[in-house]
N, C-alpha and C positions, 0 to 999 in steps of 0.2 A: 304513456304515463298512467291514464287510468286503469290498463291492462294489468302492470302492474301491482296499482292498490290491491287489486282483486284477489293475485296471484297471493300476495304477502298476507293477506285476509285471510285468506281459503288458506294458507301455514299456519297462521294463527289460531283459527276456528278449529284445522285438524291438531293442531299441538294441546289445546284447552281437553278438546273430548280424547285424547289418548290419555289424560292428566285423571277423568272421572272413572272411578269404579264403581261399576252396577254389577255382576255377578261374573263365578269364576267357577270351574271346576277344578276339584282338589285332592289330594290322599290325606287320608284321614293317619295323623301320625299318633295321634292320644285320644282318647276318651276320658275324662270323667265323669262318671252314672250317679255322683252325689249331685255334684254342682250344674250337670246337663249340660257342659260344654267340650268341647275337641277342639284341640288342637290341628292345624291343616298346613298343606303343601298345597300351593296356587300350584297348577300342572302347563298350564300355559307358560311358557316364556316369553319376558317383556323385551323391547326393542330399547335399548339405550346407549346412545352413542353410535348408531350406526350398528351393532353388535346384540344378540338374542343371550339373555342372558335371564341364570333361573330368579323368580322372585323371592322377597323373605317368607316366611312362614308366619300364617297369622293366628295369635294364640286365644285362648281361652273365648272362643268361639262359641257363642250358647245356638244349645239343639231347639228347632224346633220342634214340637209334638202337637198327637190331637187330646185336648186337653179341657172338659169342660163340665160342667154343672155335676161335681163330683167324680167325672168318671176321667181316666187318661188311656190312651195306646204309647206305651213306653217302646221306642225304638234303643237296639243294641248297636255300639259301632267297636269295631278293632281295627287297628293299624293297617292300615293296606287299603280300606276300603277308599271307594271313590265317590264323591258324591261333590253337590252345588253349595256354595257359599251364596248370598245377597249383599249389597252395601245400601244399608238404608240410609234413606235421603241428610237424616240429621243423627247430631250426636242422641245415641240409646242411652249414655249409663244410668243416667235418673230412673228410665222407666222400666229401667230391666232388674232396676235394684227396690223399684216398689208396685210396679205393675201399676201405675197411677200414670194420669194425665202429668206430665211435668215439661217444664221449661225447657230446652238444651242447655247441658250443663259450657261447654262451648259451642262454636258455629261452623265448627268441622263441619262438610261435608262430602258423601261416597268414600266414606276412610275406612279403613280396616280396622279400627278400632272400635266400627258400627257394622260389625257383620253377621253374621246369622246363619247357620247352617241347615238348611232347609232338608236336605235326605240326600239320601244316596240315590246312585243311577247305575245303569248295567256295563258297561263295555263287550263293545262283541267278542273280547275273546274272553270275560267272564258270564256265558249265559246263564242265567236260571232254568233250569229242569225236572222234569218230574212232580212238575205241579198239576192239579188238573185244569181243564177248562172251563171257561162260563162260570165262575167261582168265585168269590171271594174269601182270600188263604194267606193262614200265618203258617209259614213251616221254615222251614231250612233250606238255601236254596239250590242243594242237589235234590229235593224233593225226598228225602228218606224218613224225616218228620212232617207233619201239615194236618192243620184243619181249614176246611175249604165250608164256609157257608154257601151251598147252591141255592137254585128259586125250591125246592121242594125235598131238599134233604140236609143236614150237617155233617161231611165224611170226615171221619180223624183215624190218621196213620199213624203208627206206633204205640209202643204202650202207653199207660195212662198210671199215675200216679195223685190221689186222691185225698184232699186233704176237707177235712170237714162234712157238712152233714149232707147227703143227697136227697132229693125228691125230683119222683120223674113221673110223667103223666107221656103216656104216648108207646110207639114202641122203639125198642134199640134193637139194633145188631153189632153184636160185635163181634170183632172181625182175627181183633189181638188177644191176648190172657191177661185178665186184669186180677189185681190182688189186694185184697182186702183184709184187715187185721192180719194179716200172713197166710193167706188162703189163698190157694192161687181157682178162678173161675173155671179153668180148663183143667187141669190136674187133680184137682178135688174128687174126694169119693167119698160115698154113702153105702156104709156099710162093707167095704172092701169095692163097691163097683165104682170107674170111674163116671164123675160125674160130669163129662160132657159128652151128648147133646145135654143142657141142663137138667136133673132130674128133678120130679118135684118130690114137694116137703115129706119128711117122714114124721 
């Protein structure tokens, strides 16, 4: 008999925790770049009824970012990608809609209408490539764009497009043809001679 209780407990305890949502991985089916939130595909399949079956889609899903004392790193997402959902513990909409300390609007909780898209992740048969090493890098991630902050230099591939005023203390190399008012740095000439390696002023 008491064996039993146990048995019917331990059903019970595992039916409850199959019931809570803490985090998911998902395809990202919408983005939008105004409002900071995506749309998503849970990629996991739920168990119900004895049968694996796909879950709904959870929408208007707000992006996280790093976001602070004036400054932001805005991530991009499109359709396809994959990345982590969270379900936080209580109802968000209060604090998502004033960034303030607030009540729970209800007492939902681990609901999909308290989710959070935390970033994206790789799958092994999407790798990342042609990044370099020991880096910290924003590029593309077949590697054909990037700037990579190293410990003792900043390398950046591809061309460069330049908007506003420059000042630079130190030295540069560069590596691509940069262009400026419609001058291109490599192509340029002084006097009919091309002017790279760079010549100086006339």
């Amino acid at each position: 008999m008491r064996q039993d209780y146990y048995d019917l407990k331990n059903q019970e305890n595992k039916k409850l925790a199959a019931g809570v949502h803490v985090g998911a991985l998902c395809r990202v089916e919408k983005f939008d770049p105004v409002a900071m939130t995506v749309d998503v595909q849970p990629l996991s399949k739920a168990l119900d009824a004895a049968v694996y079956r796909t879950q709904p889609p959870v929408l208007g899903v707000p992006v996280a970012l790093i976001r602070g004392a004036g400054f932001v790193v805005r991530p991009w997402y499109a359709a396809g990608d994959v990345g982590v959902i969270l379900y936080i513990d209580h109802d968000i909409d209060r604090i998502v809609a004033s960034g303030e300390e607030s009540q729970p609007n209800t007492e939902r909780n681990h609901s999909g209408d308290d989710a959070v898209f935390v970033g994206a992740f790789v799958p092994a048969t999407k790798p990342v490539t042609g990044l370099p090493d020991e880096a910290l890098v924003m590029g593309t991630d077949t590697g054909s764009l990037y700037i990579a902050i190293k410990k003792d230099v900043i390398e950046i591939k591809g061309d460069i497009r330049h908007i506003g005023n420059t000042q630079q203390e130190g030295r540069t190399d560069v590596t691509v043809d940069v262009t400026a008012a419609g001058v291109s740095l490599v192509k340029h000439t002084h006097n009919g001679n091309l002017g790279t390696p760079t010549s100086p002023p006339l």
